[in-house]
N, C-alpha and C positions, 0 to 999 in steps of 0.2 A: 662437452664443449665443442667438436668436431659439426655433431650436428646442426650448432645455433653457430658455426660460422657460417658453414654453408648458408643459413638460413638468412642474417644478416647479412653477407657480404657483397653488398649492393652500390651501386655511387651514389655518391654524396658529398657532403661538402665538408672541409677540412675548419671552419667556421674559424678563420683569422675575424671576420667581421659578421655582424648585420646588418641589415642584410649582406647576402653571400655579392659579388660581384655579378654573375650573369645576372642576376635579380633587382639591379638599382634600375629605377626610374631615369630614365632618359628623356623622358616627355614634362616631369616636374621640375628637371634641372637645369639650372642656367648657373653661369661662371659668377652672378652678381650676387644672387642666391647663396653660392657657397664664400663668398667675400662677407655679407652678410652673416653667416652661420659664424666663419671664422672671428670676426669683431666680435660677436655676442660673447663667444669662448675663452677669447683673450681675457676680455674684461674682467668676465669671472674666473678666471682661473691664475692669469700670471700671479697674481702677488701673492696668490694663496699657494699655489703648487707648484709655481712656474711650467715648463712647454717642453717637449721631448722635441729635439729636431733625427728624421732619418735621412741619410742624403746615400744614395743611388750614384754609386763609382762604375760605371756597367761597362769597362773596358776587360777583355781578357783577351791569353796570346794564343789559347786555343781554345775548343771548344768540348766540354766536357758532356756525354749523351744522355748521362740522368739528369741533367740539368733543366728545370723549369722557370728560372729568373730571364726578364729582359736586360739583353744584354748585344756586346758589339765587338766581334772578334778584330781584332788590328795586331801587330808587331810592331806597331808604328809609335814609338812614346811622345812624338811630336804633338799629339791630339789631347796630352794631360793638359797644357797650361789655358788654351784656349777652352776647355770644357772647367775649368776650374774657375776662371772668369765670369762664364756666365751663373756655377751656382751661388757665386758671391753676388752678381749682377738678380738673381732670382729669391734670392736670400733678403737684399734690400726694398725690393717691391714691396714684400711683406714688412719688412721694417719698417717702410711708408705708412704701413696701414694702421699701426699700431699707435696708442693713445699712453702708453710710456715705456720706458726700456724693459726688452725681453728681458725675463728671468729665465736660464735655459738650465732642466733637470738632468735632461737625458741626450744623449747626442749617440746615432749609432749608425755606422758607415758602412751600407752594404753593397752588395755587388750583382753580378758582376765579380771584378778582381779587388778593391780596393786598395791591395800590396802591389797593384801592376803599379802604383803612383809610386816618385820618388818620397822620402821622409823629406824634402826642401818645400816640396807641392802641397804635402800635408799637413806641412804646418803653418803654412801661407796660407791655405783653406781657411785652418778651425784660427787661427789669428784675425783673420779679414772677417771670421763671422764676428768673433768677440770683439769687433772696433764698435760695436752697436746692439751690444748684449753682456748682461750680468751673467754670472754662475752662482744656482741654487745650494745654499749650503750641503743640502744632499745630494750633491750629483753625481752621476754614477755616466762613465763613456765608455764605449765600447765599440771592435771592431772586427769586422771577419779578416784572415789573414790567409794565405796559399802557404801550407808547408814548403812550393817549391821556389819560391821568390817572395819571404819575408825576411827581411834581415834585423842583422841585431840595432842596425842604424832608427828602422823607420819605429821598432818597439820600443826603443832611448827615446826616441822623439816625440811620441805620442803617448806615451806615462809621464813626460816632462809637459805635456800640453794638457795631463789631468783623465788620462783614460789608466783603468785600471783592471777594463775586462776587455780577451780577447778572445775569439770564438776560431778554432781552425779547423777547414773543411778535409775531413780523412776518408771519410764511407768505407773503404775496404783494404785489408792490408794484402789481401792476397794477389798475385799477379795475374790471373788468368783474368779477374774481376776487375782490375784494375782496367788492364788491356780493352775491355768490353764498353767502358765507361768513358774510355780515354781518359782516365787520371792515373798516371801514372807518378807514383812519388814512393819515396826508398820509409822505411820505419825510421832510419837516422836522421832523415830531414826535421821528421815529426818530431821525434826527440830534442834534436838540435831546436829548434824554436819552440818548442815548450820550458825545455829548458833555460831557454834563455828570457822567456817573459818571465819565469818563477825567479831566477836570479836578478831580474830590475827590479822585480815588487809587483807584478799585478799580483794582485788580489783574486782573481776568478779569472780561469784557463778553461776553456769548452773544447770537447771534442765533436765534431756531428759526426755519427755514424748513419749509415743505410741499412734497411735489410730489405730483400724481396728486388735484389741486382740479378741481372743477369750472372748463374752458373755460381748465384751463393751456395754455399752448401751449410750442416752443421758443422763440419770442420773448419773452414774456413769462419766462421761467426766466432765458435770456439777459439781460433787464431786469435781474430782482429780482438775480443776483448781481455786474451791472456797480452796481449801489448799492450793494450788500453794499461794493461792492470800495473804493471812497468811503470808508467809514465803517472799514471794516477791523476789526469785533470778534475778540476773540483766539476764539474758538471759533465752532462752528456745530455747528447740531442741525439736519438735513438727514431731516427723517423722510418714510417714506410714509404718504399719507393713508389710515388704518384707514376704509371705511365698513363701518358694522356695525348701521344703521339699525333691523335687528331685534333691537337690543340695547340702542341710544339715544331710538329711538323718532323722535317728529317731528323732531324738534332736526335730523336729519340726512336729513328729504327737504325741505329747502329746493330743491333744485333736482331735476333729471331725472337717471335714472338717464343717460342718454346724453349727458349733459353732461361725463359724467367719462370722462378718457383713460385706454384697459384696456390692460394687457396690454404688448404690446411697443410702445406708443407711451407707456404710463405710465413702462416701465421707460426709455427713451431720453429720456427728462427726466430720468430720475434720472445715467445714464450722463454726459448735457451740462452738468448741475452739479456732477457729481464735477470730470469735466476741468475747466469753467472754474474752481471752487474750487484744483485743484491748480496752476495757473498762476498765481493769486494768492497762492501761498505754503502755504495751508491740508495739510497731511496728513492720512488718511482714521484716526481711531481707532475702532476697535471695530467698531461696526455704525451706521450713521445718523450719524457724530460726525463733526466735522472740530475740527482746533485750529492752531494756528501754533507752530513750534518753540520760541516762549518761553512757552506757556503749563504749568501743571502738569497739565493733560490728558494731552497729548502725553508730558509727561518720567515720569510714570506708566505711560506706554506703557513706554517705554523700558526702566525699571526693572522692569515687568511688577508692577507694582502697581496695573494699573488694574482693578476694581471695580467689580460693577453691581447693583443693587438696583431696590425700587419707583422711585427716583427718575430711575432711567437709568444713565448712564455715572457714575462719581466716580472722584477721583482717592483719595480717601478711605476706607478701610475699617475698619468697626466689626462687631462681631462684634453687638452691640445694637442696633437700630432703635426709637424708641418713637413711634409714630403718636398725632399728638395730633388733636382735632377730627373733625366728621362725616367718616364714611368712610373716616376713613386706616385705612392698614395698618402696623402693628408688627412687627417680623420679632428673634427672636432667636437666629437661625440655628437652634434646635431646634424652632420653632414660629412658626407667623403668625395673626396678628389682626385683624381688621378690624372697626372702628366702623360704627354704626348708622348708615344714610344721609339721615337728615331732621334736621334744624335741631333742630326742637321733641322728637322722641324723645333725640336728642343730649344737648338741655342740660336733659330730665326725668329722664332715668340718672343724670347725673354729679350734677346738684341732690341726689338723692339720693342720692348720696354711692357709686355706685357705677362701677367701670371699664364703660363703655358699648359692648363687645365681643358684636356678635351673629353671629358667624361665624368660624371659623378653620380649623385644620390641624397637627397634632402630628407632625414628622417621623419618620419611621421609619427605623431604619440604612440601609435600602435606597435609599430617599431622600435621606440624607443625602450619599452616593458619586454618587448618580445627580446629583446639587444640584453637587457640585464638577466634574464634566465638562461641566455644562452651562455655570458659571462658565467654566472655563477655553477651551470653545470661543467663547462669546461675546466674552470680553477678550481672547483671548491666540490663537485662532484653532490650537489643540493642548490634546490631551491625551493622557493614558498609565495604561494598570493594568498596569505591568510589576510593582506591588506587588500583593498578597494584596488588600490594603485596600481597590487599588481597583475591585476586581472585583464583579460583582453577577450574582445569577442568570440572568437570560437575558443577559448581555452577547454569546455567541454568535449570537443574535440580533437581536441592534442591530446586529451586523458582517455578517452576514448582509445585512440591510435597509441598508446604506450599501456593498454591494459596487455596485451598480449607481450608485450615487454615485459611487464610484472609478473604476468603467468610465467615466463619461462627464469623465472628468481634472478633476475639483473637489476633491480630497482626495486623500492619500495613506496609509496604514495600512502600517507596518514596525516590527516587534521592539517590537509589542504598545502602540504608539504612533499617533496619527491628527496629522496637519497639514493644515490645509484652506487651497488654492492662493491666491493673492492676489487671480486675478482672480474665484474664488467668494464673494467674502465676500457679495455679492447672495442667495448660498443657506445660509445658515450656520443660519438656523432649519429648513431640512429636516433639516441634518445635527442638528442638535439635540433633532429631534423623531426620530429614528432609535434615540438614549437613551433618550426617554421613554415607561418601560414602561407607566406608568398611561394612557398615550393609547392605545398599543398593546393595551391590554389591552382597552379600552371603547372603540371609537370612536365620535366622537359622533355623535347620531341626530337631531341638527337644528345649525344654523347655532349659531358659538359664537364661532368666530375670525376674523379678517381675512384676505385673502390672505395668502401668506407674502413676493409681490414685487411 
């Protein structure tokens, strides 16, 4: 194993989407185009499945240096009620657009801080959304929360508004790693609002862990998940840490390049969490995920319904995405969108009255085939073009380029089918960059992705 990381551990792309972001067409894309994609999407999909809205809180009071979200450091809480205006104000553009009332599945509030908002703000939000939208009998809301400023006010508030999963960001309990990262937060905090979302009634509690931080070690891994084990949230997000410094800028050389564990001592944190997570009950979903047999993570697995989008793993799928606030992205399975990244250009677009979309990607049939294999090896760890459909041009050459993937026993490929081995899911983005011809076609000529292990 040692040797096929080295061999693998390459950049790549973490495949929230298809195409990847550097890689969307900027020359095929126009804002009318993606109004366009959107109409087509609604039409088919509201009454059948209803629409996932994510909406982008991107205020925080510090800045935390593993951090890769856009986002807008302030101490200033003066800035919630005017930015909360306009995603109501950016919310009804699209209500405009639409041909009957939204039916809304999924709603999920990320950051940024989304607990930096008072619970009066937040529920003036998701109330002003629903003055002009149904809730899908299955709806499932959810939101990130700061162990160190979520109270038990804004969790009453937002279980009583129909949210019933709550995700809170932890990465490391140790202090030295804490201090490195600038998050600093106590175990009790963590406790204290875990335990307080399990006593209102949500339903599904997430912890995100990191590994591959600055001055992690196995002791401290071994720490962070003998607390985890304490507390016992029905899911975990077990990610590696992306540094991508020439991409986030200062934010992410708070510490020394040699502070961070490479390579096969990075990946032997991740191996020591897997196991001690699987001893505590947790099952590996997807890539990065772990859940407990009663969450609906895991029974999504089961069912082969699980689902992955900008937001990560879901148990939820919608054929519609609509990205509200700075910098979200929109995805209507025929096309992605993504908002302007500054506060002020944000709420000067939508002020005037327009969708604040400075970027996207118009999928192309080709894309479209290449878009569902990449789904289904990231959820489902298999795929197949034993039909016409789902065949694409060079596909003999993406099989080509994962023979030596099969040579080294991480996949298997028979009767025009691929399954990739239990113990590779560590390399599931090479196999998936094996599909992707647009990478293949250009590679890139400076730094763009993270490792892929």
């Amino acid at each position: 194993m040692k040797s096929l990381i080295q061999k693998y551990n390459i950049p790549g792309p973490r495949y929230t989407s298809y195409p990847t972001v550097p890689y969307w067409d900027a020359n095929t894309f126009s804002k009318e185009k993606w109004i366009h994609s959107f109409k087509k999407s609604f039409q088919e999909s509201n009454e059948k499945e209803g629409i996932s809205l994510y909406i982008h809180l991107p205020f925080c009071e510090s800045l935390c240096t593993f951090c890769a979200c856009h986002k807008h450091i302030t101490k200033r809480h003066e800035v919630e009620t005017p930015y909360i205006e306009t995603l109501i104000k950016e919310w009804n553009l699209y209500v405009d657009l639409m041909t009957e009332i939204p039916v809304i599945k999924e709603i999920h509030l990320g950051g940024g801080t989304p607990t930096f908002f008072t619970a009066e703000n937040l529920q003036y939000l998701i109330n002003a959304i629903f003055n002009n939208a149904t809730k899908h009998p299955d709806f499932e809301f959810s939101f990130e929360g700061h162990p160190n400023n979520t109270t038990k006010k804004q969790l009453q508030t937002l279980f009583d508004l129909g949210f019933t999963r709550v995700s809170f960001g932890i990465q490391d309990y140790n202090a030295k790693v804490q201090k490195a990262i600038h998050r600093e937060q106590s175990f009790e905090n963590v406790a204290n609002v875990t335990n307080w979302a399990r006593e209102i009634g949500y339903t599904s509690i997430s912890h995100d862990l990191i590994f591959g931080l600055p001055f992690q070690t196995q002791e401290s891994i071994t720490n962070t998940i003998r607390k985890t084990k304490e507390l016992l949230p029905d899911r975990i997000s077990f990610y590696s840490y992306a540094h991508v410094p020439w991409v986030k800028g200062v934010g992410q050389r708070g510490f020394k390049e040699e502070d961070l564990p490479k390579n096969e001592e990075k990946r032997v944190l991740y191996e020591l969490g897997k196991q001690l997570l699987s001893e505590i009950g947790y099952v590996e979903i997807g890539m990065d995920h772990f859940a407990l047999p009663s969450d609906s993570l895991y029974k999504a697995t089961e069912t082969q319904t699980l689902h992955r989008n900008f937001m990560g793993y879901t148990s939820n799928k919608t054929q519609l995405m609509i990205g509200l606030g700075m910098s979200a992205i929109s995805d209507s399975w025929y096309g992605f969108a993504q908002n302007v990244k500054t506060v002020k250009e944000y709420q000067t677009l939508v002020n005037n009255g327009e969708i604040p979309v400075f970027r996207g990607h118009i999928l192309t049939e080709e894309d479209l085939v290449i878009r569902q294999h990449v789904l289904n090896i990231m959820c489902h760890f298999k795929t197949s073009w034993k039909q016409e459909k789902n065949t694409f041009k060079e596909l003999d050459h993406s099989l080509e380029l994962l023979k030596e993937i099969e040579i080294d026993n991480l996949l298997t490929i028979n009767n025009s089918e691929l399954h990739v081995k239990k113990d590779a899911r560590p390399f599931v983005r090479n196999i998936c960059m094996a599909f992707d011809v647009r990478l293949q076609r250009k590679k890139p000529q400076t730094k763009l992705f993270s490792m892929t292990i």
